[in-house]
C-alpha positions in Angstrom: 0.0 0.0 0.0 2.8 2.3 0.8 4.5 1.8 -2.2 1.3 2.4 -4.3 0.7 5.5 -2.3 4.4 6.9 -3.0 3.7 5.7 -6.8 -0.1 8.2 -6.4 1.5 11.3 -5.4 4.4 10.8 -8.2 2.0 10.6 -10.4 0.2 13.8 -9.2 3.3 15.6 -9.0 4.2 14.8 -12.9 0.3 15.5 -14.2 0.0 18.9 -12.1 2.5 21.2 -13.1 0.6 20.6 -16.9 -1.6 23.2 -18.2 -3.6 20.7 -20.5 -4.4 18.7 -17.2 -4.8 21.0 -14.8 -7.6 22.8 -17.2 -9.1 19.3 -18.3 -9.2 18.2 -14.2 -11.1 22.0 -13.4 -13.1 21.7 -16.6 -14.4 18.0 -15.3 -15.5 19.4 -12.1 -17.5 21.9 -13.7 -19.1 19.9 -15.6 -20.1 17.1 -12.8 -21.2 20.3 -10.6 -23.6 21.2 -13.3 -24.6 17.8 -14.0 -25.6 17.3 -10.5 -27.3 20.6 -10.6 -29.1 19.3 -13.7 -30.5 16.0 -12.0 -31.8 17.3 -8.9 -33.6 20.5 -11.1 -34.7 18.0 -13.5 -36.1 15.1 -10.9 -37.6 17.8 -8.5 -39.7 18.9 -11.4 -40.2 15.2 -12.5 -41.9 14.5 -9.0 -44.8 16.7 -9.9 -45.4 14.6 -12.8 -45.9 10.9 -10.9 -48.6 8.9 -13.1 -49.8 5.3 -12.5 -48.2 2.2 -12.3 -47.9 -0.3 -15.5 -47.1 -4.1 -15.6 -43.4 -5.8 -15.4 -43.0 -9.7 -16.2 -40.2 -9.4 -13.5 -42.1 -7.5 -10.7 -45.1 -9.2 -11.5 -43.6 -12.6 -10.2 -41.7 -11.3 -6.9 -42.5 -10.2 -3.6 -41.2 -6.4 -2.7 -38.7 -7.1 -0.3 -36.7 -4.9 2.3 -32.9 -4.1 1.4 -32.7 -0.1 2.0 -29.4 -1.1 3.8 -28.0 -1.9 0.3 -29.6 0.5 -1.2 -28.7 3.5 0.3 -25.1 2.7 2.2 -24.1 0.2 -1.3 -24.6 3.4 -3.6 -21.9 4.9 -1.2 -19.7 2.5 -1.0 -19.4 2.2 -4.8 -19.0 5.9 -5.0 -16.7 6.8 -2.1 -14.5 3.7 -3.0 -14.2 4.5 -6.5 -12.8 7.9 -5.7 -10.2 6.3 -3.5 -8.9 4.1 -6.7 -9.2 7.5 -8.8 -6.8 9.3 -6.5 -4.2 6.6 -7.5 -4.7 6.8 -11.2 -4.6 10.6 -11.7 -4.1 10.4 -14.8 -7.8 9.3 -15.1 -9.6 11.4 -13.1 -10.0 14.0 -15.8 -12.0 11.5 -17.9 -13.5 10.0 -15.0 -15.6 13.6 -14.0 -16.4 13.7 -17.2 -18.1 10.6 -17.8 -20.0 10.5 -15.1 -21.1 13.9 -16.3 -22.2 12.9 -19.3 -24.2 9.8 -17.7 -25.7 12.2 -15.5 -26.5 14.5 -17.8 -28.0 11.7 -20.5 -30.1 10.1 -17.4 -31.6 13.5 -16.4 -32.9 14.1 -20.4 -34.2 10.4 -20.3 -36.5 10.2 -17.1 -37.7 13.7 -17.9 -39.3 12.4 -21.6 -41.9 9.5 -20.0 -43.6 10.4 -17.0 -45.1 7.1 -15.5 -45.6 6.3 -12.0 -43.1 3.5 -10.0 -43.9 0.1 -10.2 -46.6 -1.2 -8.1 -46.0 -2.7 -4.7 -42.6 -0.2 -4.5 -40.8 0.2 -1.4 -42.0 3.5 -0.6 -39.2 4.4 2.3 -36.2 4.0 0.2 -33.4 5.9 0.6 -32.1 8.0 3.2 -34.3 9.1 5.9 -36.1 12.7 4.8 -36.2 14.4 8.5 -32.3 13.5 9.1 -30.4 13.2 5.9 -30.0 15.7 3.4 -28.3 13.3 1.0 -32.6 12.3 0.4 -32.4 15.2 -2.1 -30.5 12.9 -4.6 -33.2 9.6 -4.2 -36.2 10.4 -6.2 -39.2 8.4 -6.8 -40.1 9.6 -10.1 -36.3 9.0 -11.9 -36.6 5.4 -13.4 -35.3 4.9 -16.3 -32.5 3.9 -16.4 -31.7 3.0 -13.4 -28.2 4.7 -11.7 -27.9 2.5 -8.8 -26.9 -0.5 -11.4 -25.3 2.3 -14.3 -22.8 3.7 -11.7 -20.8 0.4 -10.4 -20.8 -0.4 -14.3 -19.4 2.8 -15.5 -17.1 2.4 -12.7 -16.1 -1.2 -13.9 -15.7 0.1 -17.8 -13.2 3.2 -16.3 -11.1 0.9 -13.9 -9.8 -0.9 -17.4 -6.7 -2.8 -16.6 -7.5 -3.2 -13.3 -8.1 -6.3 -11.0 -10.9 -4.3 -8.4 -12.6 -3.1 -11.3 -14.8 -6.9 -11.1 -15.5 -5.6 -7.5 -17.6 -3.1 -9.6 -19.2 -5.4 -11.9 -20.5 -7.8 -8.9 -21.7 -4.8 -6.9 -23.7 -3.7 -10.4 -25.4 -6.7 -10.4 -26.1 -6.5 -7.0 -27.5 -3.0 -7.2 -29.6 -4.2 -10.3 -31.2 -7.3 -7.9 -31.4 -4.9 -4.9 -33.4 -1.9 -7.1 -36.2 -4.8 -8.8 -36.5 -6.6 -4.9 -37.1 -3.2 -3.7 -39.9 -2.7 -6.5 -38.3 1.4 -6.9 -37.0 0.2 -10.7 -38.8 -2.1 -13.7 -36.6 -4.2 -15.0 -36.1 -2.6 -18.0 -34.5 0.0 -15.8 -31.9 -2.5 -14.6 -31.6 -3.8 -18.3 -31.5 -1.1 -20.0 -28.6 0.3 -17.5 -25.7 -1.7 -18.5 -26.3 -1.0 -22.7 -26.6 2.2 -22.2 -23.7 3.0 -19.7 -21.9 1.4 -22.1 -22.5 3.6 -24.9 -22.0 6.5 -22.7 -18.7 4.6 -21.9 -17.6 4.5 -25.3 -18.8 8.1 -26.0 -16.8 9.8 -23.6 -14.3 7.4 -24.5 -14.0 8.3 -28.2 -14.1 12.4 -27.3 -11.5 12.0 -25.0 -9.2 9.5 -26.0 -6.2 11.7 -27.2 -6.4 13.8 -23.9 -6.0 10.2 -21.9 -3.5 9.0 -23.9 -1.5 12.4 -23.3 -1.8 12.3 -19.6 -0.8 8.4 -19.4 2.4 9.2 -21.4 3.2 12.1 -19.1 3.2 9.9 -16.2 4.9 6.8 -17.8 7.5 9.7 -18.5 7.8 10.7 -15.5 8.6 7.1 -13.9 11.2 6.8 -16.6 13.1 9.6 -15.7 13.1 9.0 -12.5 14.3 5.3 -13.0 17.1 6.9 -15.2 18.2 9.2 -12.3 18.4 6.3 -9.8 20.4 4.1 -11.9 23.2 6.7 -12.2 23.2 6.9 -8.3 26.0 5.0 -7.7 25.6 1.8 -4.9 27.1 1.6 -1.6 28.8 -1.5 -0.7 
């Protein structure tokens, strides 16, 4: 751990003296910042819309069942913990606000368009507790398709590429997508519908910004070069 935490802030120093990064890392929070601004705008006004029910094949055939634990606390876990793998792989983050931008910001236009009402039997205290919590402002009841509590573990999967935790992220999708059509607060088409389209997104962002990624992962790898230059001409001590 220590040596991947000495490898992190190397990596930092060699991305942040660069213009290009340091205006593509601001430029990502910007654009998350707004994102998230868009969502909440978007679902607060999508709450006054809440219609009737319709028919799943899924729901239809499954009892609602009580997993607000997961629900709530898993969608943090995913988040918080995928930050933590960002801060080692600076060189990502860029692309990594960015992307999660754009899903945000493709989700918000979707669940605006159709304005039907949860699926019948939901799990009507999910999410944070309203009187105590003002993370409640980000669970709506109205914002279903598609659904972000399976989309977000997979977009974190698709970043993490070349990465042995990034299957942590494809369980806990799965997991989220189970947990979200239990609850009865998603159709499965939702849930379904999730993983092709985060993949898109994926691929997207991916195609916009692969140039800029590239360039960041050579600084880096430039970095550790010189660096392993310099330490070979240190001569040993015997």
């Amino acid at each position: 751990m220590n040596k991947a935490l000495k490898h992190a802030f190397k990596a930092w120093q060699s991305l942040l003296p660069d213009k290009n990064y340091r205006t593509s890392l601001i430029i990502g929070f910007i654009w998350i910042l707004a994102a998230l601004y868009a969502n909440v705008s978007i679902s607060t006004y999508n709450e006054t819309f809440i219609g009737s029910g319709v028919g799943d094949l899924i729901l239809d055939n499954i009892p609602t069942v009580n997993l607000n634990y997961f629900y709530t606390i898993g969608i943090y876990v995913i988040l918080w913990s995928f930050a933590a793998f960002a801060f080692f792989r600076p060189e990502l983050v860029p692309f990594a606000l960015k992307t999660f931008a754009i899903f945000i910001l493709v989700r918000s236009f979707f669940i605006v368009l159709t304005h039907i009402g949860p699926p019948q039997e939901y799990f009507s205290l999910a999410g944070p507790d309203k009187d105590s919590h003002f993370l409640h402002k980000f669970f709506y009841l109205n914002d279903l398709f598609f659904s972000a509590h399976t989309g977000i573990p997979f977009l974190a999967f698709l970043l993490l590429k070349g990465s042995i935790y990034r299957y942590f992220y494809l369980l806990a999708s799965i997991i989220m997508g189970a947990t979200v059509l239990l609850m009865h607060v998603h159709y499965s088409i939702d849930v379904f519908g999730a993983f092709f389209i985060t993949y898109s997104i994926y691929h997207l962002s991916d195609g916009i910004f692969h140039k800029l990624n590239k360039s960041f992962s050579s600084i880096v790898k430039a970095f550790e070069e010189h660096e392993e230059k310099l330490l070979k001409q240190i001569p040993k001590k015997y």
